[in-house]
Every structure is written in C-alpha cells, then in structure tokens.
C-alpha positions as CSV (number, residue, x, y, z in Angstrom):
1,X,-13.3,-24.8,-75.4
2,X,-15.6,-25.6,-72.6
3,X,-16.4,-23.2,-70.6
4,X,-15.9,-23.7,-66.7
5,X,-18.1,-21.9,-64.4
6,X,-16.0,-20.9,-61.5
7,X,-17.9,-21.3,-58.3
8,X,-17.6,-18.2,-56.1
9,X,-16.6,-19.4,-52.8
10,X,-19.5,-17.7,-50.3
11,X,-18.4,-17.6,-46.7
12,X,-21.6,-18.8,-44.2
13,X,-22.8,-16.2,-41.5
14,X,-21.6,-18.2,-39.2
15,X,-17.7,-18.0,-40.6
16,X,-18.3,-14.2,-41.0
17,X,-19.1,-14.2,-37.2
18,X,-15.9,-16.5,-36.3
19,X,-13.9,-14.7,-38.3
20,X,-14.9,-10.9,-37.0
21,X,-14.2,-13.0,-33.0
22,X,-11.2,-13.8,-34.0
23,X,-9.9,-10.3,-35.5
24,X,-11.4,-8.6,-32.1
25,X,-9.8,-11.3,-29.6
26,X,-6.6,-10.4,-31.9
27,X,-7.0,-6.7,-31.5
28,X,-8.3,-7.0,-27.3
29,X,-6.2,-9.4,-26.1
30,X,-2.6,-6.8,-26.3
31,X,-4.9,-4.0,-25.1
32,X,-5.8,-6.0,-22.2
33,X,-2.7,-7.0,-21.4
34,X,-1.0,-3.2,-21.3
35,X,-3.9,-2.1,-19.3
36,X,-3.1,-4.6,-16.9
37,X,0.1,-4.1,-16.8
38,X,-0.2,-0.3,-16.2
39,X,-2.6,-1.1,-13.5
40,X,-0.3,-3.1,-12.2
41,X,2.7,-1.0,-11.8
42,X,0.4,1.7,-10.3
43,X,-0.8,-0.4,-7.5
44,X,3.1,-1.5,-7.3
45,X,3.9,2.2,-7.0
46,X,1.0,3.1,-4.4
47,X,2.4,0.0,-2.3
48,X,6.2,1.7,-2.2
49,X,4.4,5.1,-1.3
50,X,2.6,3.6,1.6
51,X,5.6,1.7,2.8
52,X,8.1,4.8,3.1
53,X,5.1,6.6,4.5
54,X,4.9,3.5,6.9
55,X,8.6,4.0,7.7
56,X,8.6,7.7,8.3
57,X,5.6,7.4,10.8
58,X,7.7,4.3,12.6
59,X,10.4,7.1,12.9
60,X,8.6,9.5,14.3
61,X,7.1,7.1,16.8
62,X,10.1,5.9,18.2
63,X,11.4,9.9,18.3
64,X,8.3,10.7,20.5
65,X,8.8,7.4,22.7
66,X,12.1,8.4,23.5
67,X,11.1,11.8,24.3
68,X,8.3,10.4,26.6
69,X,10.9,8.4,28.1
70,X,13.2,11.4,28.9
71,X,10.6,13.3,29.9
72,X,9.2,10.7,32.3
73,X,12.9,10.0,34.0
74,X,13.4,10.7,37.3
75,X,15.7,13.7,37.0
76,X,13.1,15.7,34.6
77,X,10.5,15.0,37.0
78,X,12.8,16.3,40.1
79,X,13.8,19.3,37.4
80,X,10.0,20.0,36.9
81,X,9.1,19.8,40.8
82,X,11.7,22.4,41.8
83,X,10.9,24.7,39.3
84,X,7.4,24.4,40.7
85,X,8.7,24.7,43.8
86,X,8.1,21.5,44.7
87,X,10.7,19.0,46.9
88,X,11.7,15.2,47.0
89,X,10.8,14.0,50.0
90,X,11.8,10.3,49.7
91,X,9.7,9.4,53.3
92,X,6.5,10.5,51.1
93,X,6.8,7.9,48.6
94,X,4.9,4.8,48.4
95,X,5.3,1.6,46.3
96,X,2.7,0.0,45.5
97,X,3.0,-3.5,44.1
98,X,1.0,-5.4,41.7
99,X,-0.1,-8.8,42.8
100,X,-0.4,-11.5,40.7
C-alpha cells in the first residue's frame, strides 16, 4: 500500500480576511436595514403629529378671525360706543380713500 500524504488545505490571510467581510456584511446588512426602517416610521410618525398639530392651529386661526371679524362689525362697535356712552353721529365720519 502506498501511502498518500493528504495535503491540508491552508486558507491564505487574505481568504480569512474575505471571509470574516463577508460573515459581518451578512450579519450588518439586516441590522441596518431595521434600523432604518424604525427610523423611518418615527420620522413618519413625527410628520403625522406635526400635521394634526398644523390643523388644530388652522382651526383656531380661523375661530379667532371670525371673532375679530364680529368684533370689528359695525353693530359691536355702535354696542361698545353706547355703553361708553358714546353716539353715532353719521355727519362726523370721514372716508378717506386710497389712491392708486
């Protein structure tokens, strides 16, 4: 019988190195991909608080224009003047026109 020396396959440095890359880019790349996806759906999340905090301060605005509006009409204004014993003497007002 002959004997056959079986050669022990050594893997270089270099396929060491490619090989640990490879295991980490393996391990990293779903890691990476939930973190950005939970960073994503909290930026999502912030964007939908912002917008119905956007839409409640619309609400509000238009609430206080119309108040400014009925408190700016004639009738309030006439209301306020009696009760500060004021009167509407229509010979007293003047327009005054913008020219353009």
């Amino acid at each position: 019988m002959s004997k056959k020396k079986k050669k022990k396959e050594t893997t270089s440095k270099f396929e060491r190195l490619l090989y640990t890359i490879a295991i980490l880019l393996l391990v990293a790349a779903p890691v990476s991909i939930v973190f950005s996806k939970a960073t994503l759906s909290k930026v999502n999340f912030e964007v939908e608080k912002q917008k119905k905090e956007i839409e409640a301060q619309k609400k509000t605005n238009e609430s206080l224009a119309m108040t400014i509006d009925e408190l700016a009409s004639l009738a309030k204004i006439q209301e306020v003047a009696e009760q500060q014993g004021l009167s509407y003497n229509n010979s007293n007002i003047k327009v005054v026109a913008e020219e353009s």
